[in-house]
Backbone as numpy.savetxt, mean C-alpha at the origin, in Angstrom:
# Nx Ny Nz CAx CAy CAz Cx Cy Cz
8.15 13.28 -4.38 7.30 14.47 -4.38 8.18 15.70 -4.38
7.99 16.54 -5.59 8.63 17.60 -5.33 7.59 18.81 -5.02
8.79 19.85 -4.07 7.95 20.94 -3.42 7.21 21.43 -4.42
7.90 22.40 -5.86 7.51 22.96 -6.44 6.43 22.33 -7.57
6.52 21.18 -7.30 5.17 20.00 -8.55 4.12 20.73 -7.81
3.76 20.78 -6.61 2.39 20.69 -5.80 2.51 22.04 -4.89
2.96 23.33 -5.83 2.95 24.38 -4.99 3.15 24.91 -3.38
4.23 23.64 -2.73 4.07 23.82 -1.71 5.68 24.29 -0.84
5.01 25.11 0.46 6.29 26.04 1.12 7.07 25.10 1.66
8.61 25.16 1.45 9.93 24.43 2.13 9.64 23.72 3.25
9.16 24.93 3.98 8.81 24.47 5.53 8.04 23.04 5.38
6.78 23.32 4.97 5.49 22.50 4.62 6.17 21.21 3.67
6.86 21.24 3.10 7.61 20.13 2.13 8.54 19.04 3.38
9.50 19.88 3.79 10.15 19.59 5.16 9.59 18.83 6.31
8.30 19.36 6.54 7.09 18.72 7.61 6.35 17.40 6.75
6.20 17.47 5.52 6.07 15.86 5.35 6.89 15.09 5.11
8.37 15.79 4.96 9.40 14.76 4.61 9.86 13.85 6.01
9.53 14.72 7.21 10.20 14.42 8.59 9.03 13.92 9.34
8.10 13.62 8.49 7.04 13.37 9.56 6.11 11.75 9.09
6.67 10.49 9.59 6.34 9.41 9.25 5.01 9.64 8.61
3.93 9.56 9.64 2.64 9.21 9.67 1.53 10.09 8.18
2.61 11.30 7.95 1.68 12.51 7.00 1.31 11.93 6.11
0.49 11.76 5.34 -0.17 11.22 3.76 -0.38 12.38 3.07
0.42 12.78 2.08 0.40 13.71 0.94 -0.85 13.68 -0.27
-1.59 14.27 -0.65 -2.57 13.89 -1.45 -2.99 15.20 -1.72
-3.25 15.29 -3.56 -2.91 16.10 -4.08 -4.27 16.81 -3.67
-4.74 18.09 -4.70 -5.64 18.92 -4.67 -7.21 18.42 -5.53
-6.20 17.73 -6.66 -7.68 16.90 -7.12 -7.98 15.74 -5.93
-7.61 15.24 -5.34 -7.49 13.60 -4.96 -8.40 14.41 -3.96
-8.57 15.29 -2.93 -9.01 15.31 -1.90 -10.42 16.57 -2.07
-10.37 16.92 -3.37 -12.17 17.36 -3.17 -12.86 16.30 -4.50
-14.06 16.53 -4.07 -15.24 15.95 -4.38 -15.50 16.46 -6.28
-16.78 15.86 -6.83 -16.92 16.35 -7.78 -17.10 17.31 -8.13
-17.56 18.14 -6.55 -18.13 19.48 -6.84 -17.43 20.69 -6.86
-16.17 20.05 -6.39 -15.21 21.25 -5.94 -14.47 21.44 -4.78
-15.10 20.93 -3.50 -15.39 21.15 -2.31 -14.72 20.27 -1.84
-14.61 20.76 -0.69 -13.34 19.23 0.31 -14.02 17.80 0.30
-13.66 17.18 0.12 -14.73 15.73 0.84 -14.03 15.35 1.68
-14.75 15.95 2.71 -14.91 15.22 4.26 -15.02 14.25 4.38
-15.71 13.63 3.45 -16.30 12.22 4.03 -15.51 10.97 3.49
-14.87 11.29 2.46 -13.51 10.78 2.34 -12.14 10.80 3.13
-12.48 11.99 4.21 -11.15 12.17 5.03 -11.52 11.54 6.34
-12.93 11.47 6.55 -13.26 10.82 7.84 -12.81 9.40 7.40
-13.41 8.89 6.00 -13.31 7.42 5.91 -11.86 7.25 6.36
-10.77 7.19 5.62 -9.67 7.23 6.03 -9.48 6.92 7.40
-10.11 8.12 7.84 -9.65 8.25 9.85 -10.16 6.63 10.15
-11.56 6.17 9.77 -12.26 5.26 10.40 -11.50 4.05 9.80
-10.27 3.99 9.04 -9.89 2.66 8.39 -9.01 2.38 9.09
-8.53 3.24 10.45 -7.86 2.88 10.98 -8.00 2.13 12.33
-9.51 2.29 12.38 -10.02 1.28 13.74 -9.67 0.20 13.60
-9.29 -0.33 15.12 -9.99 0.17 16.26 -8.52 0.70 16.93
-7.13 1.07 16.01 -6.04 1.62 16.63 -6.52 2.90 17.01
-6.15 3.18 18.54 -6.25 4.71 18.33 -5.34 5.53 18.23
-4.76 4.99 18.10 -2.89 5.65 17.50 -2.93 6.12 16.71
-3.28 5.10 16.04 -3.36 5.22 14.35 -4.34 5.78 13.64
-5.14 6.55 14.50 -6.27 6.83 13.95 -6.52 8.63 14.49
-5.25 8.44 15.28 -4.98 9.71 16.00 -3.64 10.38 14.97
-2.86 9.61 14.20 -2.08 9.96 13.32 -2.35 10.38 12.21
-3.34 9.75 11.70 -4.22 9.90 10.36 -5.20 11.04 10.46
-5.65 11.58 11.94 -6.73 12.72 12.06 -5.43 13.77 11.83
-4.25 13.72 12.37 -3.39 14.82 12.20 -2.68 14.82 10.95
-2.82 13.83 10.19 -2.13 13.60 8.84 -3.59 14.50 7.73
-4.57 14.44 8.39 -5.91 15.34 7.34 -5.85 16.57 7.74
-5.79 16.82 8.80 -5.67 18.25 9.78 -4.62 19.14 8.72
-3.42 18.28 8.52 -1.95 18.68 7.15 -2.55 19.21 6.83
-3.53 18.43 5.76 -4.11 18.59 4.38 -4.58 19.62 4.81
-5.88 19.90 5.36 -6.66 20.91 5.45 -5.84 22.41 5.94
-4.53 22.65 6.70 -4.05 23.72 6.59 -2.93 24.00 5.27
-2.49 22.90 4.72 -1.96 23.27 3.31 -2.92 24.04 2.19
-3.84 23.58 2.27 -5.13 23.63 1.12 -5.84 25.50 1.82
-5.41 25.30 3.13 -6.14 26.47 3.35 -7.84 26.12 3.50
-7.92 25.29 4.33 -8.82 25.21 4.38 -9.59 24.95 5.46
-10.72 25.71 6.05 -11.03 25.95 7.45 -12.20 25.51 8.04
-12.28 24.58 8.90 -14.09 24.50 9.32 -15.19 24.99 9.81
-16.41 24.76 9.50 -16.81 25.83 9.38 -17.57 25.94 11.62
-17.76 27.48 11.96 -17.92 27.37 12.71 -18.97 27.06 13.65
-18.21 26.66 15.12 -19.68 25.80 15.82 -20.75 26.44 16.12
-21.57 26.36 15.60 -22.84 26.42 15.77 -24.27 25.32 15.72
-24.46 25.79 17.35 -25.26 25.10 17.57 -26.94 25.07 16.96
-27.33 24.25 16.42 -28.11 23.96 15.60 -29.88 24.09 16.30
-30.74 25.05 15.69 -32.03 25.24 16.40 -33.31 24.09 15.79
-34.26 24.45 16.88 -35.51 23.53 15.93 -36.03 23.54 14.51
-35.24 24.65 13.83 -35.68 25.01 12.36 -34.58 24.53 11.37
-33.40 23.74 11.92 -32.46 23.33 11.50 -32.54 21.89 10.93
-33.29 21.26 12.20 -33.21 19.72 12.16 -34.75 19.02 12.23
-34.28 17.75 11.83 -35.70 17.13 11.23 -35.88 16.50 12.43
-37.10 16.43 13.19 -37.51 16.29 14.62 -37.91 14.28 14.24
-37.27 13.65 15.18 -37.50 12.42 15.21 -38.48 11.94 16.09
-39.79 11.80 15.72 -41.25 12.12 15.98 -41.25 10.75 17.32
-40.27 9.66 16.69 -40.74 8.54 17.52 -40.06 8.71 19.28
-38.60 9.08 18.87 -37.83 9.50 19.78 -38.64 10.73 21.06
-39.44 11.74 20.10 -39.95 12.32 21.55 -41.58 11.67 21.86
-41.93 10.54 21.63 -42.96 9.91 22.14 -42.08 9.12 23.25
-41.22 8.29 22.57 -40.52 8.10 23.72 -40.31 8.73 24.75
-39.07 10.01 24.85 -39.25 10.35 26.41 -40.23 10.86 26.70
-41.16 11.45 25.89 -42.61 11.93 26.60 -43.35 11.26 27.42
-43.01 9.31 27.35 -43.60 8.71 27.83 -42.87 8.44 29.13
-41.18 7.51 28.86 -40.67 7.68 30.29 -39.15 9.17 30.75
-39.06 10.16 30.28 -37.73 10.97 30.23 -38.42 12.71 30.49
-39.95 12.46 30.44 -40.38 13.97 30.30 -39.19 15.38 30.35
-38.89 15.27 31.05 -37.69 16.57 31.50 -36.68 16.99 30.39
-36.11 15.55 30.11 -35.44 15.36 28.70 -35.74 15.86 27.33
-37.38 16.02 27.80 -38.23 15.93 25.94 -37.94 17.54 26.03
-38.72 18.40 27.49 -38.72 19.80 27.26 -37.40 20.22 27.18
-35.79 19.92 26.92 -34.50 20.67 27.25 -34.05 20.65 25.90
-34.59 19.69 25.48 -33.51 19.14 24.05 -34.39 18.27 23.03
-34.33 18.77 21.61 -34.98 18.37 21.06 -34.56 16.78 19.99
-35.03 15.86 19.97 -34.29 14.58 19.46 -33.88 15.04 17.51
-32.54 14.99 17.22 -33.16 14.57 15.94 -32.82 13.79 15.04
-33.12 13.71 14.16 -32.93 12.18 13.55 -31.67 12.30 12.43
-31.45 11.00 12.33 -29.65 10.81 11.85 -29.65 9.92 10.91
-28.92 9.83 9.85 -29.22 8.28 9.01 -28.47 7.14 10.42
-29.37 6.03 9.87 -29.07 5.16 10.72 -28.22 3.76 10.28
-27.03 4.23 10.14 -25.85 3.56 9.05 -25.21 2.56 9.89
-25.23 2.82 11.22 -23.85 2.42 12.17 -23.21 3.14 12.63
-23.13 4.36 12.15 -22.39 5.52 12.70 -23.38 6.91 13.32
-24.45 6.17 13.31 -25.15 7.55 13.73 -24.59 8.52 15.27
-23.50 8.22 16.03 -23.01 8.45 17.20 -22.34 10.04 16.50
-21.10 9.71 15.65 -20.73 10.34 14.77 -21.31 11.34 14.39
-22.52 11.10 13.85 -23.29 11.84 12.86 -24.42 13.14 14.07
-24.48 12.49 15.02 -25.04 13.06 15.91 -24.38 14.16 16.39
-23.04 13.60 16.83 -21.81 14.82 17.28 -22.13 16.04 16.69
-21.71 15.80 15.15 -21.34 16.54 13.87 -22.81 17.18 13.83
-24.04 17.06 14.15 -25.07 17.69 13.78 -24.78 18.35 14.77
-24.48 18.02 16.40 -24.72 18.86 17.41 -23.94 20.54 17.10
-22.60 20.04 16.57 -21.25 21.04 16.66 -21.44 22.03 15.13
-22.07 21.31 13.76 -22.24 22.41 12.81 -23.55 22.51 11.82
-24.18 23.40 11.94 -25.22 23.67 10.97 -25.08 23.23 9.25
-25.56 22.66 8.61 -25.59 22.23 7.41 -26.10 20.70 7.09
-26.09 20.39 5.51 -26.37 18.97 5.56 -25.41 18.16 5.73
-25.92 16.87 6.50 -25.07 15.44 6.85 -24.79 14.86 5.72
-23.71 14.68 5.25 -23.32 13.68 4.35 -24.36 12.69 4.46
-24.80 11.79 3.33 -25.77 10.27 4.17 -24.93 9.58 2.96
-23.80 9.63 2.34 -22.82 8.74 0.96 -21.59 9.28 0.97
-21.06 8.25 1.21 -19.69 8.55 0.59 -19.67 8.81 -0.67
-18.53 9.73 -1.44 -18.58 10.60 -2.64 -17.89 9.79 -3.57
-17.77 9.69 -4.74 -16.51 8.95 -5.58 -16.08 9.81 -5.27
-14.73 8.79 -5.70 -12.67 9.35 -5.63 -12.65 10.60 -6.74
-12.05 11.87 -5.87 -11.67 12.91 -6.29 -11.12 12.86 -7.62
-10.37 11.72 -7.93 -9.71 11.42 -9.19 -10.05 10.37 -10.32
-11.16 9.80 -9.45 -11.66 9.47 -10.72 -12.21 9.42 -11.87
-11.83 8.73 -13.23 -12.52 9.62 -14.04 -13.76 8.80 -15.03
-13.48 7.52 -14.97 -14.52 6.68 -15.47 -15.59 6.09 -14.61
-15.65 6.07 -12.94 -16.14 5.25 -12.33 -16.94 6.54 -11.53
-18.53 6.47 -11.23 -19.49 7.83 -10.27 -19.68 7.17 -9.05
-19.24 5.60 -9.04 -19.78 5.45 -7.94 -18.94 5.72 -6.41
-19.29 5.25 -5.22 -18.65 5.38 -3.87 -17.82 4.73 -3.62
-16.39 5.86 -3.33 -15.17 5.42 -2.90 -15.14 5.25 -1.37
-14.76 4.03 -0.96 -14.89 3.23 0.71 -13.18 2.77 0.70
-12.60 3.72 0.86 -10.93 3.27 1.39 -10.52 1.73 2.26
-9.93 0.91 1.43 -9.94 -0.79 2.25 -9.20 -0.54 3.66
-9.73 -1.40 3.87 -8.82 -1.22 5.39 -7.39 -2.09 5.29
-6.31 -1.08 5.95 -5.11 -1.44 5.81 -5.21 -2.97 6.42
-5.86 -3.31 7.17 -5.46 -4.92 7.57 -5.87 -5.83 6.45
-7.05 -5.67 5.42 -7.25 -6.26 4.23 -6.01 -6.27 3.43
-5.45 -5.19 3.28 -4.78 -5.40 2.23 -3.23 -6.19 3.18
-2.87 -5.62 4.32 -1.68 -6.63 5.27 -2.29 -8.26 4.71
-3.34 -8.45 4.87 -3.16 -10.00 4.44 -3.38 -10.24 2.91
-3.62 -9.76 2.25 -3.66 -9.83 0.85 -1.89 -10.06 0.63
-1.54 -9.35 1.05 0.47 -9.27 1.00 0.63 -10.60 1.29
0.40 -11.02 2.57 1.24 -12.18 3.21 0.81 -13.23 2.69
-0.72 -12.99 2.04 -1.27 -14.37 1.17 -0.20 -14.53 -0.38
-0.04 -13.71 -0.51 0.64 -13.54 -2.21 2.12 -14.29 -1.78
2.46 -13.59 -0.37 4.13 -13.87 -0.19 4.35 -15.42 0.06
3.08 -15.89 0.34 2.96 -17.14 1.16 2.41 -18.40 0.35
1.66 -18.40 -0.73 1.07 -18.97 -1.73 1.80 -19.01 -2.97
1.59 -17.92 -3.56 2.51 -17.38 -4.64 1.43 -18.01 -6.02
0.47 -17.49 -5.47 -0.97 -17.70 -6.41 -1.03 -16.42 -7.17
-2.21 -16.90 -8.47 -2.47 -15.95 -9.13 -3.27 -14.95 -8.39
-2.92 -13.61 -8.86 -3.82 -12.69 -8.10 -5.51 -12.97 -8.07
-6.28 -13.53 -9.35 -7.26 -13.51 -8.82 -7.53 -15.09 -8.25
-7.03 -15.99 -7.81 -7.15 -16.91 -7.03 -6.95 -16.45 -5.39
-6.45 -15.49 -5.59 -5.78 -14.92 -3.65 -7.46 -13.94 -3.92
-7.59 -13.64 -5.02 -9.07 -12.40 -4.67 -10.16 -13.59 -4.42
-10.18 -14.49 -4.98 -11.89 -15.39 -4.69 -11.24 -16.31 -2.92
-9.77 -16.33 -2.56 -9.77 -16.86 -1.39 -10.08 -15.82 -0.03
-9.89 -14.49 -0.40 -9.94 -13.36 0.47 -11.18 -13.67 0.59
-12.40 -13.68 -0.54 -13.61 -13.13 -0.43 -14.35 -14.42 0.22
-14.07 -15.81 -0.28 -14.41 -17.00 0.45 -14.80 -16.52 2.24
-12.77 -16.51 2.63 -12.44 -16.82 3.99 -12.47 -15.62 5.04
-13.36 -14.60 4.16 -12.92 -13.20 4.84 -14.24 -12.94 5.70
-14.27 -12.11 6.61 -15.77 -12.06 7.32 -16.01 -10.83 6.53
-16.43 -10.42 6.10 -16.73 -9.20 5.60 -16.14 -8.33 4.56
-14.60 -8.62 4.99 -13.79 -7.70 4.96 -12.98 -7.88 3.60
-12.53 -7.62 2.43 -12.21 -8.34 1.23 -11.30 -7.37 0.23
-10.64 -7.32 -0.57 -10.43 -6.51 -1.53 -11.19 -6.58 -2.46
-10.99 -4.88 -3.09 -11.89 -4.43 -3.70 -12.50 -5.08 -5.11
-11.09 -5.59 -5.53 -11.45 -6.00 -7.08 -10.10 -6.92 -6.96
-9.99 -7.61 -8.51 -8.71 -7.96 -8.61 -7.69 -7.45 -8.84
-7.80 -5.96 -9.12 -6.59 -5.12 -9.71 -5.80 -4.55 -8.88
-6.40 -4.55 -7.51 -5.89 -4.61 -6.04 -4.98 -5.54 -5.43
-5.17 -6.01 -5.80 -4.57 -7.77 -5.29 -3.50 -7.81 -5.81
-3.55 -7.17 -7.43 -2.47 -7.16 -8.82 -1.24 -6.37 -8.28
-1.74 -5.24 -7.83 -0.95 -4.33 -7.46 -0.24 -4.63 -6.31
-0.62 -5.78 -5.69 -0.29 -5.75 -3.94 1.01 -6.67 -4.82
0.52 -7.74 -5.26 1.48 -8.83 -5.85 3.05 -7.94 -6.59
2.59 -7.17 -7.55 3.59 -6.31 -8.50 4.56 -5.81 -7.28
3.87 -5.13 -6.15 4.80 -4.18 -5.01 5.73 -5.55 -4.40
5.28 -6.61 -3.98 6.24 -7.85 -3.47 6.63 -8.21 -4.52
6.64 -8.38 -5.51 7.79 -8.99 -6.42 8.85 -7.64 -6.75
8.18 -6.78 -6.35 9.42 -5.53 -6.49 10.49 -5.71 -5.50
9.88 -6.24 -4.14 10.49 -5.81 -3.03 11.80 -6.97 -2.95
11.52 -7.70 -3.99 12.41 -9.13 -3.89 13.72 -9.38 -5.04
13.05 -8.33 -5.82 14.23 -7.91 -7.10 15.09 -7.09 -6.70
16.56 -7.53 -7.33 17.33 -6.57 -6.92 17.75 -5.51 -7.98
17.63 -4.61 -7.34 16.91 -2.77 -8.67 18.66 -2.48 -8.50
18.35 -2.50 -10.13 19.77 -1.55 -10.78 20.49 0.07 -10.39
21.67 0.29 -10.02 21.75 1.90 -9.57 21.77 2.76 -10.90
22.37 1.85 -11.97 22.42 2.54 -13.35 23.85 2.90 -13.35
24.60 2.81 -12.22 26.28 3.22 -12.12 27.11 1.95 -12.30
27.91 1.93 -13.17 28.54 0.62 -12.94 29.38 0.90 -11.84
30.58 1.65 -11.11 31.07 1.95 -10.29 29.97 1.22 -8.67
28.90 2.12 -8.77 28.04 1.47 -7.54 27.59 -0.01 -7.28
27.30 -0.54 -9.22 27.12 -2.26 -8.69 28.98 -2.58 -8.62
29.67 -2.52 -9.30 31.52 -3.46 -9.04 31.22 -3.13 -6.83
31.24 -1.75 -6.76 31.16 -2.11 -5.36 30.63 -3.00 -4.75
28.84 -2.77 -4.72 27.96 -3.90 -4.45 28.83 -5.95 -4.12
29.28 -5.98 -5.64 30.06 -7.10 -5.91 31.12 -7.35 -4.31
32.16 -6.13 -4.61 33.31 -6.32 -3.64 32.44 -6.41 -2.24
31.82 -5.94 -1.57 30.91 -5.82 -0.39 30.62 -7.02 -0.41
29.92 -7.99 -1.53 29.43 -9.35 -1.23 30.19 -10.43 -0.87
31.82 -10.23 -1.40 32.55 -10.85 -1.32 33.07 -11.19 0.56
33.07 -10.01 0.39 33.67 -10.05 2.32 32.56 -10.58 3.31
31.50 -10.97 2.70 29.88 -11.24 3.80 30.30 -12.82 4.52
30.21 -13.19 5.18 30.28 -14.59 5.55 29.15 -15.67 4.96
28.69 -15.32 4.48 27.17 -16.31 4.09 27.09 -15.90 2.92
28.16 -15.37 1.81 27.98 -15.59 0.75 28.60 -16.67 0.04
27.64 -17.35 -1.19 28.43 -18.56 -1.58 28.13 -18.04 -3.12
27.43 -17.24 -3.34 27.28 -17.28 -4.96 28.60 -16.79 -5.73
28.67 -15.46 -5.55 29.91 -14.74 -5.74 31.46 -15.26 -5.51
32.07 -15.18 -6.15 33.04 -15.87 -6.63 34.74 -15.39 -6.38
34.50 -14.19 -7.31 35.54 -13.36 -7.68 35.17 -11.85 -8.42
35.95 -11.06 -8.71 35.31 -9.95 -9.31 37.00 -9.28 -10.21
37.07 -9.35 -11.10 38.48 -8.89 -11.77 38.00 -7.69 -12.83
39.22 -6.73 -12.28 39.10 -5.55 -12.74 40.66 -5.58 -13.47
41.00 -5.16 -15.09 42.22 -5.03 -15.58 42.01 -3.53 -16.33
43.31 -3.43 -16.23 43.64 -1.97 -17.40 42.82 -2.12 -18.64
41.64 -1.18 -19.11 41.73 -0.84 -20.08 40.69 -2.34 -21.29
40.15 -2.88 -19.75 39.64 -4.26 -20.36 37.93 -4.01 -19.16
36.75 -4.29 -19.97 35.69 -5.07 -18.56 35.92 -5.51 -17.52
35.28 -5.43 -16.61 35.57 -5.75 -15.44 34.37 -7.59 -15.86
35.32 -8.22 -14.82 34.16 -9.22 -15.03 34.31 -9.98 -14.23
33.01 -11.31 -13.25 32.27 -11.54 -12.90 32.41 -13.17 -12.65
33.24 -13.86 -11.40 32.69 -15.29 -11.69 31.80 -15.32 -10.50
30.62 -16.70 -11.21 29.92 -17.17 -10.16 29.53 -18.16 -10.15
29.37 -18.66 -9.32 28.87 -20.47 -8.92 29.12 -20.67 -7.37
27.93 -21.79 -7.51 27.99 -22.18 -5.69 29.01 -23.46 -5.49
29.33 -23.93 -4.39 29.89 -25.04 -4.21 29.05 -26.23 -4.51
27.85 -26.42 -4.35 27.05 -27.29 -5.10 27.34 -27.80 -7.03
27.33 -26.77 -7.50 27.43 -26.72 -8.73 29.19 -27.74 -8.76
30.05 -27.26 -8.30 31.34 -27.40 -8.43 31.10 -29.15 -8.28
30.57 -29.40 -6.67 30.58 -30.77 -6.47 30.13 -31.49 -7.84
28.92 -30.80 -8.29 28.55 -31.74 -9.63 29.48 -32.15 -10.37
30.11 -31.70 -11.02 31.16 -31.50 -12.22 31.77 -32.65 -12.05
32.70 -33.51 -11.17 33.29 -34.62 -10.93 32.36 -35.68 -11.02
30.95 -35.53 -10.49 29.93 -36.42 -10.17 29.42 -37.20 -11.36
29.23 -36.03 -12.20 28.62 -36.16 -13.58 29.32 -35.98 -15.25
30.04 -35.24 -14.90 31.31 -35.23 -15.55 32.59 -36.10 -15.97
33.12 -36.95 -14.77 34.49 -37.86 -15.33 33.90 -38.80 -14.97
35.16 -39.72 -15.73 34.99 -40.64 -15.97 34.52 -41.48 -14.69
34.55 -41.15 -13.50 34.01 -42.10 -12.17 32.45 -42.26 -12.37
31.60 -41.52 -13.01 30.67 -41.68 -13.31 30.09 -42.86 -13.68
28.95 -42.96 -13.68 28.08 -44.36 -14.14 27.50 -43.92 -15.45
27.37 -44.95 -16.34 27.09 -44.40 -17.77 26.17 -43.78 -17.64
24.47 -44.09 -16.77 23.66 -43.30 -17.21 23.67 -42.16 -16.96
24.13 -42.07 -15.85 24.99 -40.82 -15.17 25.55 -39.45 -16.10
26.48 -40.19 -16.62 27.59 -39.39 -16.95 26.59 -38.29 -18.21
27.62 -37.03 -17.90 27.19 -35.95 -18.86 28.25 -35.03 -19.72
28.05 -33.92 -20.57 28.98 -33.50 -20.81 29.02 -32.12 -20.43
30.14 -31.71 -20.39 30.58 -30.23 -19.86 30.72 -29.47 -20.81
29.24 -28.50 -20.89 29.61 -27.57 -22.42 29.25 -26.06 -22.29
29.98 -25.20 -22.62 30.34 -23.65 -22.66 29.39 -23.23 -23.36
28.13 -22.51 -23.09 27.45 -21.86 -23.63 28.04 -20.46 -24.65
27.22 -20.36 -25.41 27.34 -18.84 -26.02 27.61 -17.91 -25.51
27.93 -16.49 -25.64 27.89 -15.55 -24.42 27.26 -14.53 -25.37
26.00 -14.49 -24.36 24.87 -13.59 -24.98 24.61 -12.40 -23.97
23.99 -11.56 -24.47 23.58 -10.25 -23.83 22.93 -10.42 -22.59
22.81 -10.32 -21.44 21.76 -10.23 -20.50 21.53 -8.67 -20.03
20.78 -7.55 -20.26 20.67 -6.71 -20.19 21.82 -5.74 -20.81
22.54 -5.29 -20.00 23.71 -4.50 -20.02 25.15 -5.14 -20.22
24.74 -6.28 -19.76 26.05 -7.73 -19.68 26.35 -8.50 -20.74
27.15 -9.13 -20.80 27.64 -9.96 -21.26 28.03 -11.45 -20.80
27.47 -12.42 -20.35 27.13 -13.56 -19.92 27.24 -14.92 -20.84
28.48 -15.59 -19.71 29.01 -17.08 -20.69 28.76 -18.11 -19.42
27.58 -18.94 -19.69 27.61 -19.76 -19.16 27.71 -20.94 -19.12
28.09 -22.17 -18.25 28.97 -23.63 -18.17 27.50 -24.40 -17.41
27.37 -25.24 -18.58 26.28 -26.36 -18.14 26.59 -27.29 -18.25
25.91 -28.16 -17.62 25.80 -29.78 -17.95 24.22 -30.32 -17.65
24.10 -31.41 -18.18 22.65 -31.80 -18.42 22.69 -32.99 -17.24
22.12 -33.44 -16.19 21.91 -34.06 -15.42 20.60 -35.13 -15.73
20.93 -36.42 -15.84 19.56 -37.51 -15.94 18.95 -37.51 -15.20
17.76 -37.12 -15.08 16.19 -37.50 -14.19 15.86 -38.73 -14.35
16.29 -39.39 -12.97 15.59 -40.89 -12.67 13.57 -41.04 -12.75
């Protein structure tokens, strides 16, 4: 992320670089279709982090960011009158019948009744306007109107460890999530795709583009105690640097299968491959063909 991509001050660049927990998200990503912040995308978030309250206390201060980068302010508390809110007719039969005192102080009013109406109650008490009752589509999306519901990070933690652990096709790990899951599932298969692509990244070893930085790499491997692949590494005047490798396994073969102590069906021959391109390289490799009993 650079400061100047996303118009933002040193300081403010600095404070998400030093600050684990911050989630950066651009100006489209975090309003709605209409223009306008979506809240209800920043609450979701907060709520994907239940039931940590750590983590859910990190993520309220990681939106809090957002909302003073963006400049953007809530609106103020005001407490909400009888001409505000839609009177929940059943609620004051109720205490009328056992709470009387209750009915004349405060008037009941009614909330969608989602699961979160606790929430929703707060938020009516503290600001005048309408209640969200839907989550909004993704700020950025551009083919899909319907409602964006952020997965919960523990869905996708096991989506990882299923991929790392199986080493199944992504959508075989998506119909086992949705089987064995109580509820809880990824979204699609392209989720799953992506989780898979990020662990096979994490397992490749990524090029610096310097030859200087991999020959080091090389010499570093050499001195490790638990290395067996690496070999040697020869550097001459004015010539490639180049590269032996093989394990001690391989070596044992060679006598095994190779000379003459061998058993006929056994025995194989020792032959020098081509030396063909492998990326940037140049690669000659020594095989032998081993009989499968």
């Amino acid at each position: 992320m650079n400061s100047q991509c996303v118009n933002m001050p040193y300081a403010t660049y600095g404070t998400y670089s030093s600050t684990a927990h911050y989630q950066f998200f651009c100006l489209q990503c975090v309003t709605a279709g209409s223009g306008s912040i979506n809240y209800a995308a920043m609450m979701s978030r907060i709520a994907a982090r239940a039931p940590d309250v750590n983590a859910m206390r990190e993520q309220a201060e990681s939106e809090q960011q957002l909302l003073v980068l963006y400049n953007v302010t809530l609106p103020d508390v005001c407490p909400p009158t009888s001409d505000n809110v839609c009177v929940h007719q059943s609620s004051v039969q109720l205490l009328g019948d056992h709470c009387s005192w209750l009915a004349k102080q405060y008037i009941p009013a009614s909330v969608t009744g989602d699961g979160n109406c606790l929430f929703r109650a707060v938020s009516l008490a503290l600001y005048l306007g309408r209640v969200p009752t839907a989550v909004e589509s993704h700020g950025n999306a551009t083919k899909s109107s319907g409602e964006y519901v952020r997965t919960r990070p523990q869905v996708l933690d096991a989506v990882v460890q299923q991929v790392k652990a199986t080493k199944d096709k992504p959508r075989k790990v998506y119909k086992r999530q949705h089987l064995d899951g109580d509820g809880d599932a990824p979204r699609n298969v392209k989720q799953v795709t992506n989780a898979a692509q990020c662990v096979r990244a994490e397992f490749q070893t990524k090029s610096s583009g310097n030859l200087a930085d991999e020959i080091q790499t090389l010499l570093t491997r050499l001195l490790s105690d638990d290395e067996d692949f690496v070999q040697g590494v020869q550097c001459l005047l004015r010539r490639s640097p180049s590269v032996v490798l093989f394990t001690q396994e391989q070596i044992n073969d060679m006598p095994m299968f190779c000379c003459s102590a061998a058993s006929g069906n056994m025995r194989s021959v020792l032959a020098v491959d081509r030396t063909f391109n492998l990326s940037s390289l140049f690669v000659t490799v020594t095989v032998l063909g081993i009989a499968r009993s």
